[in-house]
C-alpha positions in Angstrom: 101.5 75.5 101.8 102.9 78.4 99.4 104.3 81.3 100.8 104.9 84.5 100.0 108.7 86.4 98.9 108.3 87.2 102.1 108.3 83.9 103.7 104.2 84.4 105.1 102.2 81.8 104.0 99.6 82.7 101.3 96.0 84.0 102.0 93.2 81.6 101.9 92.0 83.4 98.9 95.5 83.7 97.2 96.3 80.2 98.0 92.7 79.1 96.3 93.5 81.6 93.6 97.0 79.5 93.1 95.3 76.4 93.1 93.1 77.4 90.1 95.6 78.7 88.1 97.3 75.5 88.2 95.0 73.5 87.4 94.0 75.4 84.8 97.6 75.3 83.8 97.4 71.6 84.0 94.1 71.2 81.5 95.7 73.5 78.8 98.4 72.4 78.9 97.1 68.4 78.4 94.4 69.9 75.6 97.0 72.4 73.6 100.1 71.7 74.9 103.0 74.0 76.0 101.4 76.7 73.1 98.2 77.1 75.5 98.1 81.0 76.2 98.1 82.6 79.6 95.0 84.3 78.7 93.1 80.9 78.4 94.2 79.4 81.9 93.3 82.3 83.5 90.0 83.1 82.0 89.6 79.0 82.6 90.8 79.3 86.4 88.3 82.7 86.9 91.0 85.1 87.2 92.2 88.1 86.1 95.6 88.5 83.9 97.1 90.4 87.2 96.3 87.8 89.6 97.5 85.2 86.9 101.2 87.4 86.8 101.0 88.3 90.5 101.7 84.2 91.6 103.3 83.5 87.8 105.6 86.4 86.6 106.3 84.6 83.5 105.2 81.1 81.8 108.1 79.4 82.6 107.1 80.2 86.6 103.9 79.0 86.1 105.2 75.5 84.2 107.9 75.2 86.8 105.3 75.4 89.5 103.0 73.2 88.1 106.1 70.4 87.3 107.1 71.2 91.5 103.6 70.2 92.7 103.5 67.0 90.2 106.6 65.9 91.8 105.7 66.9 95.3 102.4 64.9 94.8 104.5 61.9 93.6 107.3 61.6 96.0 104.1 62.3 98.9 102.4 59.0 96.9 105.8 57.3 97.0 106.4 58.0 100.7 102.4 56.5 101.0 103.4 53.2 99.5 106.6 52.4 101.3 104.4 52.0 104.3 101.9 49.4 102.6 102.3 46.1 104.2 103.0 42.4 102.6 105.1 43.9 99.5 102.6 45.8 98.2 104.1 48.9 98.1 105.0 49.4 94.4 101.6 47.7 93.4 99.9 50.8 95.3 102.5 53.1 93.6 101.9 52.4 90.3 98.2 52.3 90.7 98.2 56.0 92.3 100.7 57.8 90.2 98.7 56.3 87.7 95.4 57.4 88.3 96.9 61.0 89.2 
């Protein structure tokens, strides 16, 4: 879970908030590309332009965080398949990261 500067973990609401923004982040960026505007993801994630700034000071905070959770969610689906049984680790893998 997030946390805050101050090492808290986030609100429910904050966190939820978060989790909008990115993917919003994550469709705008796959429709227009690194260009999409700040404005767009958060009028597409239901927030306001201070919410937006208040987890994302700057673009480039809210692409690096969106980059951390794809990697996260990989190395937690990597982690997944070196437990799968009779070799078919990297078959599962491949199929997961794939369909994320």
């Amino acid at each position: 879970m997030p946390v805050t500067d101050s090492g808290r973990p986030l609100r429910r609401v904050a966190e939820q908030n978060r989790r909008r923004l990115l993917d919003a982040a994550a469709q705008s960026f796959a429709e227009h590309g690194l260009e999409a505007s700040v404005e767009e993801i958060a009028r597409t994630a239901g927030v306001g332009m201070g919410t937006l700034y208040r987890r994302f000071p700057t673009k480039d905070a809210l692409i690096d965080a969106l980059v951390h959770d794809v990697l996260t969610s990989t190395l937690e689906i990597a982690q997944e398949a070196t437990g799968r049984p009779g070799g078919t680790g990297l078959e599962y893998f491949l199929e997961v990261a794939s369909a994320y």
